[in-house]
Residue frames as qw, qx, qy, qz and C-alpha x, y, z in Angstrom:
[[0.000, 0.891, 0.454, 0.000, 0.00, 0.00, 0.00],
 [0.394, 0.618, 0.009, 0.680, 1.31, 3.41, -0.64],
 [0.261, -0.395, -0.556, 0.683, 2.07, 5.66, 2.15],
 [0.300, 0.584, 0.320, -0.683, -0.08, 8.55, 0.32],
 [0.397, 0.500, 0.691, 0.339, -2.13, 9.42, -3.17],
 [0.285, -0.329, 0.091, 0.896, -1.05, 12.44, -4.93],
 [0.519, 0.607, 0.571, 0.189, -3.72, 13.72, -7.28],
 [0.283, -0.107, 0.399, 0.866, -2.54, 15.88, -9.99],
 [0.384, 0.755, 0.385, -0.365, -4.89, 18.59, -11.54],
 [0.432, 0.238, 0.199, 0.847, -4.28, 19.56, -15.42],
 [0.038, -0.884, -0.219, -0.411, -4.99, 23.23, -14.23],
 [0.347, 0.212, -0.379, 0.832, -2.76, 25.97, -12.63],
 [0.373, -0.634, -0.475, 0.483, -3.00, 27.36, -9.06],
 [0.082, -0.070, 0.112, 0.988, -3.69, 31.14, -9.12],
 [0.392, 0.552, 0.456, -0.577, -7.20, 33.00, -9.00],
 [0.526, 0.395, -0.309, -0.687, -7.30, 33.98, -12.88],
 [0.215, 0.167, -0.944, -0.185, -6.20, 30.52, -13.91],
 [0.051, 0.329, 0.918, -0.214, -9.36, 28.89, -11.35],
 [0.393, 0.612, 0.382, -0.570, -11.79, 31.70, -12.85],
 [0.462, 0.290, -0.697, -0.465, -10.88, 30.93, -17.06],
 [0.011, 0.090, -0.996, -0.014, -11.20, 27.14, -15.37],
 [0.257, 0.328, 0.795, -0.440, -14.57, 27.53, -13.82],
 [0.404, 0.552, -0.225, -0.694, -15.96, 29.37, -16.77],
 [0.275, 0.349, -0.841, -0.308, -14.40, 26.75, -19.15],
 [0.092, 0.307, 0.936, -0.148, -16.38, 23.80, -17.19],
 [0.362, 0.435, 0.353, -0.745, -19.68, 26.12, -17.45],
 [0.475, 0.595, -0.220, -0.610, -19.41, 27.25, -21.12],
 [0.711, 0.455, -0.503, -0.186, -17.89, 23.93, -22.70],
 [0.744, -0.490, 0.363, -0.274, -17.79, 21.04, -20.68],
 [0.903, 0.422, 0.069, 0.034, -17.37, 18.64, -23.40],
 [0.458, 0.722, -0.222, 0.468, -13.68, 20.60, -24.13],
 [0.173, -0.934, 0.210, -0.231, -12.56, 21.11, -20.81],
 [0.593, 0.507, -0.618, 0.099, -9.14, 19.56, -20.00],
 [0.069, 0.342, -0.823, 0.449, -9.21, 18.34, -16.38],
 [0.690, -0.378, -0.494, -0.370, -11.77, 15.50, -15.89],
 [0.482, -0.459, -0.713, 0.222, -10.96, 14.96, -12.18],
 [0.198, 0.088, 0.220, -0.951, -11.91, 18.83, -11.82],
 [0.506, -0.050, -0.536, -0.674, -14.67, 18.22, -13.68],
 [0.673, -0.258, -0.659, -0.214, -16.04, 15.22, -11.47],
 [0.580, -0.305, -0.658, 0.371, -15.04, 16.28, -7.87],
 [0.074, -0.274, -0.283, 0.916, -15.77, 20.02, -8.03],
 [0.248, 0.756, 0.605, 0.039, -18.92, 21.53, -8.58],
 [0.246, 0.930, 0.083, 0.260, -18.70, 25.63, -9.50],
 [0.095, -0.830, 0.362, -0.412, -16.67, 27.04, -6.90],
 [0.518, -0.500, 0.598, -0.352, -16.04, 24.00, -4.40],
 [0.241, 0.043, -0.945, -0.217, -15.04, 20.10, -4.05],
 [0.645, -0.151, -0.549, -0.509, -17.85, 17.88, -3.63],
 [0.517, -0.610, 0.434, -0.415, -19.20, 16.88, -0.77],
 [0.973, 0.113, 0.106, -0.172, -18.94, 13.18, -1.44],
 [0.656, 0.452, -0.417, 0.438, -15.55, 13.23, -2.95],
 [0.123, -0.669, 0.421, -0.600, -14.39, 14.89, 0.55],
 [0.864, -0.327, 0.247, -0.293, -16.26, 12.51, 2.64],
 [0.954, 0.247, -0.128, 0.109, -14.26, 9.66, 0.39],
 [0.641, 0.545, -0.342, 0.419, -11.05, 10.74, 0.77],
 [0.263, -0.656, 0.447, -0.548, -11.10, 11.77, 4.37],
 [0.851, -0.268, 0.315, -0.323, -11.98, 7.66, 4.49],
 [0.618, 0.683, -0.389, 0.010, -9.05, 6.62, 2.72],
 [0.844, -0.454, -0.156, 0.240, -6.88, 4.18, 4.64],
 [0.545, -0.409, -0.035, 0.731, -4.29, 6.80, 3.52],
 [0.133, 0.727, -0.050, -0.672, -3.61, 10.56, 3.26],
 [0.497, 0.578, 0.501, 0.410, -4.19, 12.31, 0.01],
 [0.077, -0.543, 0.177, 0.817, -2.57, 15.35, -1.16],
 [0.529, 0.618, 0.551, 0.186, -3.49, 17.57, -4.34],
 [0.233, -0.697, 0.119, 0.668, -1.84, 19.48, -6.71],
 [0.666, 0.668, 0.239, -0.232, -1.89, 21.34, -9.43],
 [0.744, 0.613, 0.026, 0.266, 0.01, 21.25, -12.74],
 [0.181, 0.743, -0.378, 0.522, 2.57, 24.37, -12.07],
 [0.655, -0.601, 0.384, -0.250, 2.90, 23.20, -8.28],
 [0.974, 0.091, 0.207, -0.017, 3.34, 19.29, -9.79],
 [0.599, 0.750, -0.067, 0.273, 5.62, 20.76, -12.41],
 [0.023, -0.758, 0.430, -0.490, 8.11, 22.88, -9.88],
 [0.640, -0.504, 0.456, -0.358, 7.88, 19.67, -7.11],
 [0.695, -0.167, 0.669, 0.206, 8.73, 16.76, -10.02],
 [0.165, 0.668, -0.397, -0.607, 10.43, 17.99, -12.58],
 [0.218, -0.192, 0.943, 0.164, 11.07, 14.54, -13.86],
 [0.288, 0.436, 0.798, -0.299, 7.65, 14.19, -13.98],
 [0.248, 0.401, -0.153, -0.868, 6.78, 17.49, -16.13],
 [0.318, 0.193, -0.603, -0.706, 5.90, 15.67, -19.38],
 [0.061, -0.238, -0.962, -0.121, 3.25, 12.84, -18.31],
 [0.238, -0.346, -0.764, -0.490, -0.27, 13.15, -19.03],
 [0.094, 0.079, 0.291, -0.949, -2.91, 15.37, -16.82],
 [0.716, -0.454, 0.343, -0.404, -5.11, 14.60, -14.32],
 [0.749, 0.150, -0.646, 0.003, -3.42, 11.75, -13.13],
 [0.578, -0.692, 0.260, -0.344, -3.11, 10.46, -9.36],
 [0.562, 0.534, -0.620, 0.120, -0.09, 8.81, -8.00],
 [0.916, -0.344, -0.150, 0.142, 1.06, 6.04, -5.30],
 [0.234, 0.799, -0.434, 0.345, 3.97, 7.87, -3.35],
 [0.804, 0.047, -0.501, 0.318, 6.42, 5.51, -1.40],
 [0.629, -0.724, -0.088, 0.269, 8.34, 6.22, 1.46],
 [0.587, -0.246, 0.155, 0.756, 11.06, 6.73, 0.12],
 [0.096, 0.604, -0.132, -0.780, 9.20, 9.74, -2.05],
 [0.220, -0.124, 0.834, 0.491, 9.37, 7.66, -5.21],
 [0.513, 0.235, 0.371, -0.737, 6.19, 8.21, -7.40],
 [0.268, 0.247, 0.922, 0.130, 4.13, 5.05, -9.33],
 [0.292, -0.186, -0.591, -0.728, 1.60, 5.68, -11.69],
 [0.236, 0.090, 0.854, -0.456, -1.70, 5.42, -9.83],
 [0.477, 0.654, 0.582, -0.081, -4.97, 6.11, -12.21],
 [0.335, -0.012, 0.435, 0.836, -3.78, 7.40, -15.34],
 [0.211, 0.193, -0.133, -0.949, -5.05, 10.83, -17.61],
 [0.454, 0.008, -0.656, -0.603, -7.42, 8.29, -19.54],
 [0.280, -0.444, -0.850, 0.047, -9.00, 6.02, -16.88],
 [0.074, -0.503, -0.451, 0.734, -9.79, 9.70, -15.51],
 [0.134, 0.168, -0.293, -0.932, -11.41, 10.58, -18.40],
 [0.429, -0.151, -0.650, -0.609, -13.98, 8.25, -18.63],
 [0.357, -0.448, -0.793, 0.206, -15.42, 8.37, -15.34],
 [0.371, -0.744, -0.319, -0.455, -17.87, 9.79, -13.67],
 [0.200, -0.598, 0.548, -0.549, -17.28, 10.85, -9.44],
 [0.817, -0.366, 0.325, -0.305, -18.65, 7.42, -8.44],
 [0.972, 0.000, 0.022, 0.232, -16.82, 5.01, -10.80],
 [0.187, 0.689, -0.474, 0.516, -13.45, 7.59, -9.92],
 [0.684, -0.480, 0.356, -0.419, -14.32, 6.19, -6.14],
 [0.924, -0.179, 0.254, -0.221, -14.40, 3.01, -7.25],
 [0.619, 0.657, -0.365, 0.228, -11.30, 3.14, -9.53],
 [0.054, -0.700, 0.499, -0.508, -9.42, 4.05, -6.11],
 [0.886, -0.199, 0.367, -0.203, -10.99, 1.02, -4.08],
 [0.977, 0.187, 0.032, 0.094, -10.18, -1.21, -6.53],
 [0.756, 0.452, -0.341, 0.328, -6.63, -0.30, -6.96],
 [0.120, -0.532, 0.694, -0.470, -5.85, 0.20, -2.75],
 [0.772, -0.358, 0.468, -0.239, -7.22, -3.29, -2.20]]
């Protein structure tokens, strides 16, 4: 089991950046680029459900965005957005639910993506 689960927004930290985003989900869902924004926030806030889930997680969860992700694992810069890693003790990060299995879910079968892949 990992010692935490890093999710990765593809969207930058910074008020303009999260008001173009929230727009962008309004005006053109279909188009917008970060599906686990898209499924665990609603306008302005995360979901209550998604919260509730993760706070029952047998382990912590951090989140971060792109430019944060970008400046904390460089190495890392060029892979694929939203994506949520399995971080080791020793720091070391695994693939955990890749850009694509996070594209084709919804907020419950995201839940259940996560079950299935911490038991």
């Amino acid at each position: 089991m990992p010692q935490r689960l890093l999710f990765v927004y593809n969207a930058d930290t910074g008020l303009l950046p999260g008001l173009k985003d929230a727009f962008h989900k309004i005006l053109s869902p279909a188009t917008y680029p970060c599906a686990l924004c898209a499924v665990t926030y609603g306008a302005t806030s995360m979901r209550p459900e998604w919260r509730a889930f993760i706070k029952n997680l047998p382990v912590p969860v951090q989140f971060l965005h792109r430019d944060e992700f970008g400046r904390a694992f460089p190495q890392w810069r060029g892979h694929r957005l939203p994506a949520a890693f399995a971080v080791a003790e020793t720091g070391e990060l695994q693939p955990f639910l890749t850009a694509e299995e996070m594209a084709g879910a919804d907020l419950n079968g995201l839940m259940q993506q996560v079950r299935e892949k911490l038991a």
